[in-house]
VOKOL-816147 format. One record per residue (C-alpha): x, y, z; residue in one letter. Coordinates in steps of 0.02 Angstrom, whole numbers. Layout:
<pts>
<pt><east>X</east><north>Y</north><up>Z</up><type>a</type></pt>
...
</pts>
This chain:
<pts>
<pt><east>696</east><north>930</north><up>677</up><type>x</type></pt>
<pt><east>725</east><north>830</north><up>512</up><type>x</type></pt>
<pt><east>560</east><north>852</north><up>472</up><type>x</type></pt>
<pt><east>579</east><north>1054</north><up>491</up><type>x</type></pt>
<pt><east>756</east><north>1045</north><up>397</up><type>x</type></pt>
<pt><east>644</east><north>963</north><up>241</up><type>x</type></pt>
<pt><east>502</east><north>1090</north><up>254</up><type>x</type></pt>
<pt><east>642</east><north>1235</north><up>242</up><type>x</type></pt>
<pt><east>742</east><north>1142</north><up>100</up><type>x</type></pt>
<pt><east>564</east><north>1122</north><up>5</up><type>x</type></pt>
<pt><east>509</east><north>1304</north><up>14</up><type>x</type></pt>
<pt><east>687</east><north>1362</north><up>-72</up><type>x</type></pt>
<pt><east>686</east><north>1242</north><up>-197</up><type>x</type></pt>
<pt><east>524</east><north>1238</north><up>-242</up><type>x</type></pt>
<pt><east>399</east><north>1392</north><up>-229</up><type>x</type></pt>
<pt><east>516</east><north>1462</north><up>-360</up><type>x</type></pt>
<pt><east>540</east><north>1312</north><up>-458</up><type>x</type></pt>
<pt><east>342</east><north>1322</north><up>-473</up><type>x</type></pt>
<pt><east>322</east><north>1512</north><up>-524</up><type>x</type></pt>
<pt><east>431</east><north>1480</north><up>-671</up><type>x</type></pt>
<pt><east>416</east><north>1291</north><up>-735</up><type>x</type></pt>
<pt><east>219</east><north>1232</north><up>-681</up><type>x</type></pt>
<pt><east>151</east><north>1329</north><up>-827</up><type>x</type></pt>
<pt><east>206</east><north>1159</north><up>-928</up><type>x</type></pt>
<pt><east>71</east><north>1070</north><up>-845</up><type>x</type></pt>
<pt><east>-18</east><north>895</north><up>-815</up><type>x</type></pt>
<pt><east>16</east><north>814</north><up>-998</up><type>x</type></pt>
<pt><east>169</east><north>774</north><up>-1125</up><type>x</type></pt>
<pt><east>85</east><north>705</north><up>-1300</up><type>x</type></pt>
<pt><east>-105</east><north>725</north><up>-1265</up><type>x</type></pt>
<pt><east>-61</east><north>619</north><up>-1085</up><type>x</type></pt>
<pt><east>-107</east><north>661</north><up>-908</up><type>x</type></pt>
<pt><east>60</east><north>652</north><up>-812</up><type>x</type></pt>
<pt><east>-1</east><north>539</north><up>-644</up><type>x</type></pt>
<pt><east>129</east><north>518</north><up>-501</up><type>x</type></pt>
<pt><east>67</east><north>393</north><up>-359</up><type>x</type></pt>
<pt><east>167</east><north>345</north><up>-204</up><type>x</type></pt>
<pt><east>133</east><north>148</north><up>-191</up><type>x</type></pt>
<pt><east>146</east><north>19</north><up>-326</up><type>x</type></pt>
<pt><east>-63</east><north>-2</north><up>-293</up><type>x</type></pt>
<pt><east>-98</east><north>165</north><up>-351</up><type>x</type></pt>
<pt><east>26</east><north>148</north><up>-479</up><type>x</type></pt>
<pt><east>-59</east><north>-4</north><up>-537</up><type>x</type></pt>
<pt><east>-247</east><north>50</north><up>-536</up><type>x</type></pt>
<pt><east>-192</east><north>218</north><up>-612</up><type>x</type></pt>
<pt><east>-131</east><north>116</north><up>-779</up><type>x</type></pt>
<pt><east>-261</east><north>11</north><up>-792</up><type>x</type></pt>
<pt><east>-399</east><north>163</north><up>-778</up><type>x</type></pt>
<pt><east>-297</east><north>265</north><up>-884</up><type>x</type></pt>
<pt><east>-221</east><north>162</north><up>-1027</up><type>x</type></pt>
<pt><east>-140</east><north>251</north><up>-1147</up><type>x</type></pt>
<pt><east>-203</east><north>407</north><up>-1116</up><type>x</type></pt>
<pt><east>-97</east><north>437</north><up>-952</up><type>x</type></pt>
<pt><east>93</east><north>422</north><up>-910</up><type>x</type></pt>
<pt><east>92</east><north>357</north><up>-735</up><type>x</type></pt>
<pt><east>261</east><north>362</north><up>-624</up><type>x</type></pt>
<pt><east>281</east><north>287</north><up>-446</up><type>x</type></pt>
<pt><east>360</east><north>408</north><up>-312</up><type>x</type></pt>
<pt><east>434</east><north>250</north><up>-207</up><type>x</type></pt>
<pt><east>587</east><north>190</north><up>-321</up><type>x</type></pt>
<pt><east>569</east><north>-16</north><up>-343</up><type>x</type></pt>
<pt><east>637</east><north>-105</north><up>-190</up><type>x</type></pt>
<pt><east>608</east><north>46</north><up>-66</up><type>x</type></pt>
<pt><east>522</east><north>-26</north><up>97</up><type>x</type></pt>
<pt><east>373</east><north>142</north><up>86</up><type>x</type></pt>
<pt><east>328</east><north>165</north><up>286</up><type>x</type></pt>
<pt><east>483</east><north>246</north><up>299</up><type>x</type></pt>
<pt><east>509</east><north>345</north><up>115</up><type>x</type></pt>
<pt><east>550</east><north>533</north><up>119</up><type>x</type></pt>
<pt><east>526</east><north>634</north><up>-7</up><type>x</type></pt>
<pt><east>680</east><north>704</north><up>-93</up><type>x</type></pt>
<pt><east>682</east><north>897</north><up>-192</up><type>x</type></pt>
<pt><east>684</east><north>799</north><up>-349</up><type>x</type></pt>
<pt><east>520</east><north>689</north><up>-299</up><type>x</type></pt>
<pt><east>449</east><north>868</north><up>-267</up><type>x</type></pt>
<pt><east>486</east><north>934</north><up>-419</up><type>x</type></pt>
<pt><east>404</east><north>781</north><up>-526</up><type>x</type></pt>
<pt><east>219</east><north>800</north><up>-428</up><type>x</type></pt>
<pt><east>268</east><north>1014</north><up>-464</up><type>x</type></pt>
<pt><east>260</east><north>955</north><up>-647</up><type>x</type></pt>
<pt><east>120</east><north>827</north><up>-651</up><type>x</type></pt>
<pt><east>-36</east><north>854</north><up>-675</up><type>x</type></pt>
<pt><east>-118</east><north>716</north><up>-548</up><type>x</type></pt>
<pt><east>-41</east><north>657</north><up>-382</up><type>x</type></pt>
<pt><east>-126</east><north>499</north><up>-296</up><type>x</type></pt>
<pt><east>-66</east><north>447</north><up>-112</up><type>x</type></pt>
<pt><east>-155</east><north>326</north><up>-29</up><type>x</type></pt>
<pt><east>-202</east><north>396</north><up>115</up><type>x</type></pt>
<pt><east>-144</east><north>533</north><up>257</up><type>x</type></pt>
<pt><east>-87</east><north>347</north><up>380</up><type>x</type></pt>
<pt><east>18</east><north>285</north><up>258</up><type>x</type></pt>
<pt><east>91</east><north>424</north><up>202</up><type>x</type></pt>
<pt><east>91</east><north>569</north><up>330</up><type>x</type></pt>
<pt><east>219</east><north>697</north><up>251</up><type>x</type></pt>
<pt><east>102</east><north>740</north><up>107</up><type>x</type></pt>
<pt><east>9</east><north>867</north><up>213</up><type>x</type></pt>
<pt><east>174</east><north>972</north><up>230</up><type>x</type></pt>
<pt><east>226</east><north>944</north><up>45</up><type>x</type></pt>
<pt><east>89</east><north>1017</north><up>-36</up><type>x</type></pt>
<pt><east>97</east><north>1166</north><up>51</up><type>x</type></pt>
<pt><east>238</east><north>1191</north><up>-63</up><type>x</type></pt>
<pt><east>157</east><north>1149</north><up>-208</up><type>x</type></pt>
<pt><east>25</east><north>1262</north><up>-343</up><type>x</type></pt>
<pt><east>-130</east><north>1184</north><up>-315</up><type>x</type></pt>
<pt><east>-228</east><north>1254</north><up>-449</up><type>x</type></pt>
<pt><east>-131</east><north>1160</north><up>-595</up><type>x</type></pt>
<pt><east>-102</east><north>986</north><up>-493</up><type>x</type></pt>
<pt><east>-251</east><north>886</north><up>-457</up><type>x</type></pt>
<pt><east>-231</east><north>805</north><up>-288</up><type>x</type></pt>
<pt><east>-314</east><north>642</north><up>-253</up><type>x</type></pt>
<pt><east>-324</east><north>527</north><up>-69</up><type>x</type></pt>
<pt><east>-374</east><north>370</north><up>-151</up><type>x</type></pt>
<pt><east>-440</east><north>306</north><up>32</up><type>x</type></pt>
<pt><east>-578</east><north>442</north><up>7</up><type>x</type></pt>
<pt><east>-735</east><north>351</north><up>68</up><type>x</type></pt>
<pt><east>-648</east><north>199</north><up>154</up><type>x</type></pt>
<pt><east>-684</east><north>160</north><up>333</up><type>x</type></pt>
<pt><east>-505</east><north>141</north><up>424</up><type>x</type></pt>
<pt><east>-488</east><north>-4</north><up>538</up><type>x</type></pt>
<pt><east>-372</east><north>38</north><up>702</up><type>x</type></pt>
<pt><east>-199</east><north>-48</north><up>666</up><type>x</type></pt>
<pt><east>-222</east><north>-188</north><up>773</up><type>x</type></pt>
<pt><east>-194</east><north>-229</north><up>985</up><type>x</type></pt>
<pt><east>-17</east><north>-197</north><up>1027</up><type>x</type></pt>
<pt><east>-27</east><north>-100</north><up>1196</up><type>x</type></pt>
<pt><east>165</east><north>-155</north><up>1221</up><type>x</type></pt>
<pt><east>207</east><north>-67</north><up>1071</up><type>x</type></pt>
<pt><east>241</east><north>105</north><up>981</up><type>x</type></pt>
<pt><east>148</east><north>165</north><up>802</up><type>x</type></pt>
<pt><east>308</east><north>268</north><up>759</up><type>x</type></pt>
<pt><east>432</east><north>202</north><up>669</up><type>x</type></pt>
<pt><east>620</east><north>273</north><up>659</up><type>x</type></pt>
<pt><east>582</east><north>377</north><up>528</up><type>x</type></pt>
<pt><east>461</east><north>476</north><up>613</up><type>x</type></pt>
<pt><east>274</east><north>418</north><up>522</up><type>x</type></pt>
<pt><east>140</east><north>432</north><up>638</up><type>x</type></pt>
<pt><east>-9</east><north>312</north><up>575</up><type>x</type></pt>
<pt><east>-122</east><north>390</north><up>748</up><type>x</type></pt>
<pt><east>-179</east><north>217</north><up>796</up><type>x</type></pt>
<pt><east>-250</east><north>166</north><up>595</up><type>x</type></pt>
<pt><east>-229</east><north>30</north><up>504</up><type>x</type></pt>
<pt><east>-145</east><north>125</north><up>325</up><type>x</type></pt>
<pt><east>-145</east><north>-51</north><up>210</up><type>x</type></pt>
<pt><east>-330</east><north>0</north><up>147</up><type>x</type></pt>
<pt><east>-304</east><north>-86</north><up>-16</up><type>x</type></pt>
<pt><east>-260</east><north>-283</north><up>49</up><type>x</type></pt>
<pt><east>-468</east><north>-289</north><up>59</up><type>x</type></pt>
<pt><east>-522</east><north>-305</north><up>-127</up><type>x</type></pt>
<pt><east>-693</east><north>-216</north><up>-83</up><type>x</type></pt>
<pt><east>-563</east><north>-50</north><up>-36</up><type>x</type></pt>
<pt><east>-465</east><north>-69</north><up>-194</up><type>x</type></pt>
<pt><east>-619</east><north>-73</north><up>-299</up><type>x</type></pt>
<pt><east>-677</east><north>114</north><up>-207</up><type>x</type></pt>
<pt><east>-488</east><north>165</north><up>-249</up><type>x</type></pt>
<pt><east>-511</east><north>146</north><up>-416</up><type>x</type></pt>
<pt><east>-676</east><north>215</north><up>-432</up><type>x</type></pt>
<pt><east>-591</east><north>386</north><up>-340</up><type>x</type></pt>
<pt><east>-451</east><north>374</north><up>-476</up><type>x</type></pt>
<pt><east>-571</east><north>362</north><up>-603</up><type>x</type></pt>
<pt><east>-667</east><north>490</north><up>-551</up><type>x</type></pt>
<pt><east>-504</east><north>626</north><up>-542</up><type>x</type></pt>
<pt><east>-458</east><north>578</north><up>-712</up><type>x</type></pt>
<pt><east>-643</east><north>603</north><up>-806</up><type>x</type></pt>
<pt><east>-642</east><north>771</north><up>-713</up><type>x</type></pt>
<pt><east>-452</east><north>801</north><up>-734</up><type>x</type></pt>
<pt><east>-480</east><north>762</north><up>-932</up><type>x</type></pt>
<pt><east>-659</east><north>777</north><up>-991</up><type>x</type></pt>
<pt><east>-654</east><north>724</north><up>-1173</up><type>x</type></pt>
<pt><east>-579</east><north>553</north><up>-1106</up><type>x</type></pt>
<pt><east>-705</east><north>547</north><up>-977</up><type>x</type></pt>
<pt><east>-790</east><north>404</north><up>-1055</up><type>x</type></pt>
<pt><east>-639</east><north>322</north><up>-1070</up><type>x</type></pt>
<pt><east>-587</east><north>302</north><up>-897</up><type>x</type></pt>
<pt><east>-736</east><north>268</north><up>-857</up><type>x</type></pt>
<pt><east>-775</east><north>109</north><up>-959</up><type>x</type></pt>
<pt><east>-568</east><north>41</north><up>-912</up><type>x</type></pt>
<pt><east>-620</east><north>58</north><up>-734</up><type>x</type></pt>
<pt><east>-790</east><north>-26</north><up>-752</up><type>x</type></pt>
<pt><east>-703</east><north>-169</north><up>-822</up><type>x</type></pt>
<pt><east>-592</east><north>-188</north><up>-695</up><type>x</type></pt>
<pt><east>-698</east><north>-177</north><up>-579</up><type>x</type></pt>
<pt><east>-781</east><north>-325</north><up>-622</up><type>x</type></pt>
<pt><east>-620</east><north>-420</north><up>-633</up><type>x</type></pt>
<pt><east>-596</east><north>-348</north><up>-445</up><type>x</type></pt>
<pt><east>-772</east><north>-421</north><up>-395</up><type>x</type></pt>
<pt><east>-728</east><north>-597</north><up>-463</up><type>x</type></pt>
<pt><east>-567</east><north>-606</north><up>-366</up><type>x</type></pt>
<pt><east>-661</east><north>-559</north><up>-205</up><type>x</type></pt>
<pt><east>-782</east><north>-692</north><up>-241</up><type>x</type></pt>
<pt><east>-642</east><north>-793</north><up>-274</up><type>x</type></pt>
<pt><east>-563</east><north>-778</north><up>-116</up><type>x</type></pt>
<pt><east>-724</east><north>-781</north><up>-15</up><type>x</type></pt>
<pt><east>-755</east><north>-941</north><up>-92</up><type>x</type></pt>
<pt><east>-574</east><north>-999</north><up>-73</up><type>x</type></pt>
<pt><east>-553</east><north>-974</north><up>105</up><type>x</type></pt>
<pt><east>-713</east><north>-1019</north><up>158</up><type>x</type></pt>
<pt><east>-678</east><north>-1205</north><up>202</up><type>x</type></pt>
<pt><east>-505</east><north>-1221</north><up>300</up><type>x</type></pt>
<pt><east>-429</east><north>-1298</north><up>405</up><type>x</type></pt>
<pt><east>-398</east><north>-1148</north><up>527</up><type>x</type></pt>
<pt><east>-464</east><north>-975</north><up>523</up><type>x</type></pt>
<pt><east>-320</east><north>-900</north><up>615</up><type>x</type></pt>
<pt><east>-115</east><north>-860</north><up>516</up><type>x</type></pt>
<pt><east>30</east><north>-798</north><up>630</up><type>x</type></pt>
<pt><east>133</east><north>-665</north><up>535</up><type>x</type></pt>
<pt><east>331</east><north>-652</north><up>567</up><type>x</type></pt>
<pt><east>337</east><north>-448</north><up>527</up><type>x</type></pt>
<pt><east>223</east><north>-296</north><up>556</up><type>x</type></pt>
<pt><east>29</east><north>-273</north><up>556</up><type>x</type></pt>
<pt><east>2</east><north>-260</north><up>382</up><type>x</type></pt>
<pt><east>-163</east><north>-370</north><up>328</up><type>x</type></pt>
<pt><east>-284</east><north>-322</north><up>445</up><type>x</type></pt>
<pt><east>-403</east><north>-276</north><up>332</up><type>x</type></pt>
<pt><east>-382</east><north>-433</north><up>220</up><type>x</type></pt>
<pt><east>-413</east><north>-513</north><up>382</up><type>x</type></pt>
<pt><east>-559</east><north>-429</north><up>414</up><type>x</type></pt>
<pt><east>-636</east><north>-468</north><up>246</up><type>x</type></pt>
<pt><east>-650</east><north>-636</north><up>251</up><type>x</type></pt>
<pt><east>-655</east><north>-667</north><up>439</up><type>x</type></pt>
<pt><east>-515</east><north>-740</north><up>461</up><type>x</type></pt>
<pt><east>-400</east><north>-714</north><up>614</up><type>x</type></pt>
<pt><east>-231</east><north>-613</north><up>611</up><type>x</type></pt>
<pt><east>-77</east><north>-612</north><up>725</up><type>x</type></pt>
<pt><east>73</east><north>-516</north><up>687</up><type>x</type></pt>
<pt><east>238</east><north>-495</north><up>779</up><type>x</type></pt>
<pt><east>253</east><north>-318</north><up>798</up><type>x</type></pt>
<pt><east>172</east><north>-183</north><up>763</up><type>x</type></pt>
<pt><east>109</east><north>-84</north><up>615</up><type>x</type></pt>
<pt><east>297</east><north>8</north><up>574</up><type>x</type></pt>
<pt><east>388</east><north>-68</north><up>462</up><type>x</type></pt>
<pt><east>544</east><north>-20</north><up>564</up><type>x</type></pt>
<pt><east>486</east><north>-99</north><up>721</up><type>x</type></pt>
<pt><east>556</east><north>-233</north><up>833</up><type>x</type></pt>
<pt><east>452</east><north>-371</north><up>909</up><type>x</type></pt>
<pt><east>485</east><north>-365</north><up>1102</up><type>x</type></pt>
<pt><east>531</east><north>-517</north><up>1195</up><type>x</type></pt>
<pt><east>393</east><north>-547</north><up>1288</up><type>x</type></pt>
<pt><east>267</east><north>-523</north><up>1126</up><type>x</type></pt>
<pt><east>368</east><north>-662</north><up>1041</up><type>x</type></pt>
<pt><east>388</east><north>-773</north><up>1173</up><type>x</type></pt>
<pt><east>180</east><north>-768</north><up>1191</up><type>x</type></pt>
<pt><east>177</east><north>-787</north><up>993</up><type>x</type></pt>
<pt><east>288</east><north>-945</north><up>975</up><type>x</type></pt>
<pt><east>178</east><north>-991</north><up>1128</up><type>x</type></pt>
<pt><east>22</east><north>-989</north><up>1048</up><type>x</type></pt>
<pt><east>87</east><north>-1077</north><up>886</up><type>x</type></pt>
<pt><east>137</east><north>-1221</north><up>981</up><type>x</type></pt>
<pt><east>-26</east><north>-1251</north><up>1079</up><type>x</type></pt>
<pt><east>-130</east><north>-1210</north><up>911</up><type>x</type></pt>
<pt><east>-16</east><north>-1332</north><up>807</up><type>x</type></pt>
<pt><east>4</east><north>-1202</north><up>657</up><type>x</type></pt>
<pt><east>99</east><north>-1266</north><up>510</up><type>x</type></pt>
<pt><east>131</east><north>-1098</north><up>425</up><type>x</type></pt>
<pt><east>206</east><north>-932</north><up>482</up><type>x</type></pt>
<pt><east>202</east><north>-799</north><up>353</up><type>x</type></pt>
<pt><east>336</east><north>-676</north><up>316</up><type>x</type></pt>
<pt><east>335</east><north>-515</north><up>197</up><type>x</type></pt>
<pt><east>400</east><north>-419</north><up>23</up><type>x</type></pt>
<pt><east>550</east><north>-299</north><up>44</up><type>x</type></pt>
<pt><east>572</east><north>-339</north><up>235</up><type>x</type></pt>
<pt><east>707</east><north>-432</north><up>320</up><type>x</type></pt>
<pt><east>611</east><north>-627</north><up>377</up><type>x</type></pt>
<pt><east>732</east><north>-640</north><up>513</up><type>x</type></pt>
<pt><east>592</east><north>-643</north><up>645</up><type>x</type></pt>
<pt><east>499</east><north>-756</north><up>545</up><type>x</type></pt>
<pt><east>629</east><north>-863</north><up>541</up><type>x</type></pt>
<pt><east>668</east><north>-861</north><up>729</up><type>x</type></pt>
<pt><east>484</east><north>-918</north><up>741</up><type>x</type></pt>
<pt><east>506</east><north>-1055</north><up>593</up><type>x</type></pt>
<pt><east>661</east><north>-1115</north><up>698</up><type>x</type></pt>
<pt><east>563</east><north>-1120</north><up>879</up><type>x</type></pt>
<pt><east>394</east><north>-1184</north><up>840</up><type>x</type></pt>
<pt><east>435</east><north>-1313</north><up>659</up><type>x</type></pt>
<pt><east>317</east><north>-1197</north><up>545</up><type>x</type></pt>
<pt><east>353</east><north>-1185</north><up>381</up><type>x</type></pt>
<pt><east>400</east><north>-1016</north><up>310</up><type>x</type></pt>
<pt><east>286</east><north>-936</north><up>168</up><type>x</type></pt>
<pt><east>270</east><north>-789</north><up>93</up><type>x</type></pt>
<pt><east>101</east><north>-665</north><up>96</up><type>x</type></pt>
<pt><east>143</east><north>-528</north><up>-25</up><type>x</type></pt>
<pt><east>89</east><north>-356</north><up>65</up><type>x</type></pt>
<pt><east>111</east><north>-251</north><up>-107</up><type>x</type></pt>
<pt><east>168</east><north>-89</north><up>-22</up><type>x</type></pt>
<pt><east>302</east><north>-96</north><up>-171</up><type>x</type></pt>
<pt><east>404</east><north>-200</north><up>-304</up><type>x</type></pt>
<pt><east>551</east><north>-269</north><up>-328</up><type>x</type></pt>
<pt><east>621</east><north>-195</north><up>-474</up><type>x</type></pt>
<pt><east>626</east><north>-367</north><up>-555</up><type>x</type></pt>
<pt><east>433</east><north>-393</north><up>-507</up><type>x</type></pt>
<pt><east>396</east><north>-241</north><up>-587</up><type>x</type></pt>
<pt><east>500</east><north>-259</north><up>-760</up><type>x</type></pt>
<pt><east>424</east><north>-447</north><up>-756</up><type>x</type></pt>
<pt><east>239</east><north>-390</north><up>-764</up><type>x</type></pt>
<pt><east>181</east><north>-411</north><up>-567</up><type>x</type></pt>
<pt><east>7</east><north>-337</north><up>-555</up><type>x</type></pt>
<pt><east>-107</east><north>-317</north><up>-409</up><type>x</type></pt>
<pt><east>-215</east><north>-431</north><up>-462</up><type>x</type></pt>
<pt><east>-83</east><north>-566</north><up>-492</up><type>x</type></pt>
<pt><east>-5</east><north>-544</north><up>-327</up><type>x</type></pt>
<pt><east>-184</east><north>-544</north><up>-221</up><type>x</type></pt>
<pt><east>-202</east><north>-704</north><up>-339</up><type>x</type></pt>
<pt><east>-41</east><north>-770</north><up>-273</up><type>x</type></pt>
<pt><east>-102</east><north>-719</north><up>-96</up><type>x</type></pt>
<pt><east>-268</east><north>-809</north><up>-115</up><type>x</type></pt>
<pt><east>-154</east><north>-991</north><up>-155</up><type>x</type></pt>
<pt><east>-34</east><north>-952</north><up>-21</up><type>x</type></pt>
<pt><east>-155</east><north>-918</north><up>105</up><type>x</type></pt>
<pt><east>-256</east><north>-1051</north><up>56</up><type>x</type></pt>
<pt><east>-95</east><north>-1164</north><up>65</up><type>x</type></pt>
<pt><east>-55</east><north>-1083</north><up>265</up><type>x</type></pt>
<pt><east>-241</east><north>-1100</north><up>323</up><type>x</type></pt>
<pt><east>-254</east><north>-1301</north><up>279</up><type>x</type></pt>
<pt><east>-409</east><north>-1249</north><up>147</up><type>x</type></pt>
<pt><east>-502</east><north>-1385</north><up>43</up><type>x</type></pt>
</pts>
């Protein structure tokens, strides 16, 4: 019924809004207006683009995204722009619905997941996919981007909208994303090299599925208290078996998240001894983190030490 309210409230506001304003299209000074929804997108879209884009980020610093809703005025900038990156239909499931409202022929849309195998979001028969604010992720894993090798095809599918969005720049984006690219190869060598000597293979994690895929690069084992909704409540029984299996595996480290409460990380820090530490999913910023300079890259470096500090590595 929300969901129905929002469609309604978006065709009023918007359809019209469109037939009168999109005619000011896609650049302001020579720049391709970009609006992405997470602070990844955000991130690769800059570095692709340089100064020859003006990227915005949909989810305001500090704004947990699994449960983000679109507002009329968050319509009306991706109405204006002329590219809108998501990161996939999982992660953000009411972008089907909102461009249905929008004029298609002046905004280029881009899924930045496009050629990205999805991973299911993890075993939690005892648990629900849904969280309170209705987003169904249909049993896969949305976090694409925590394996380097899927960042590095999200910026190649950026890249790609951009030389055909703006064709005399063309070689332009495409040398910025070469570049990075590279850098992106080195710091997956970097952390297939850094994790592949520790002590244990296997990190407990004190909020919702969110690093399967990081797992899953570097074969490394993953448990998380609940499941893959940010909104989500561990059930008794799952952390009772969790603190269970800390003790017996005698696990130093339990890991807790950006922008979400560590409350049940802490109830497992206080039950088993293991010493809280934080693994950075970068769904989002703080809005000090993002004034300060935080990149992707610096935060997957920042993952790499912590990880490497949780998993006992030499």
């Amino acid at each position: 019924m929300k969901y129905l309210r929002w469609c309604v409230v978006m065709l009023f506001l918007i359809l019209p809004l469109g037939a009168c304003t999109q005619k000011e299209p896609a650049t302001e000074k020579g720049k391709v207006q970009v609006v992405t929804t997470l602070f990844p997108l955000y991130d690769f879209a800059r570095v692709v683009g340089g100064d020859r884009v003006e990227v915005s980020l949909l989810v305001p610093p500090g704004v947990e995204p699994h449960s983000f809703e679109p507002k009329p005025e968050d319509m009306v900038r991706i109405n204006r722009a002329g590219m809108f990156v998501y990161t996939n239909p999982y992660m953000e499931p009411w972008v089907a619905g909102l461009l249905k409202g929008i004029d298609r022929r002046l905004l280029t849309v881009v899924d930045a997941s496009r050629g990205i195998t999805f991973l299911p979001a993890g075993d939690h028969d005892d648990e629900h996919d849904v969280n309170e604010g209705g987003h169904h992720h249909a049993g896969m894993d949305p976090h694409v981007w925590l394996s380097i090798s899927n960042a590095r095809k999200m910026v190649e599918n950026i890249a790609a909208a951009l030389e055909v969005k703006d064709p005399p720049n063309a070689g332009f984006y495409r040398k910025n994303a070469a570049a990075y690219d590279q850098k992106l190869a080195e710091l997956d060598r970097k952390f297939q090299e850094g994790l592949a000597n520790c002590g244990t293979r296997q990190f407990f994690h004190g909020g919702h599925y969110a690093f399967g895929y990081l797992a899953d690069r570097y074969g490394l084992q993953y448990v998380s208290a609940y499941a893959i909704s940010a909104d989500a409540e561990p059930r008794p029984r799952k952390l009772t078996a969790m603190i269970d299996q800390i003790r017996r595996s005698g696990t130093k480290y339990i890991f807790y998240e950006e922008l979400i409460s560590p409350r049940v990380a802490e109830t497992i820090s206080r039950e088993t001894g293991a010493t809280l530490l934080k693994l950075n999913g970068i769904h989002n910023l703080s809005r000090d983190e993002l004034h300060g300079g935080a990149t992707y890259f610096s935060l997957m470096e920042q993952n790499l030490a912590d990880l490497r500090t949780g998993l006992q590595c030499r």
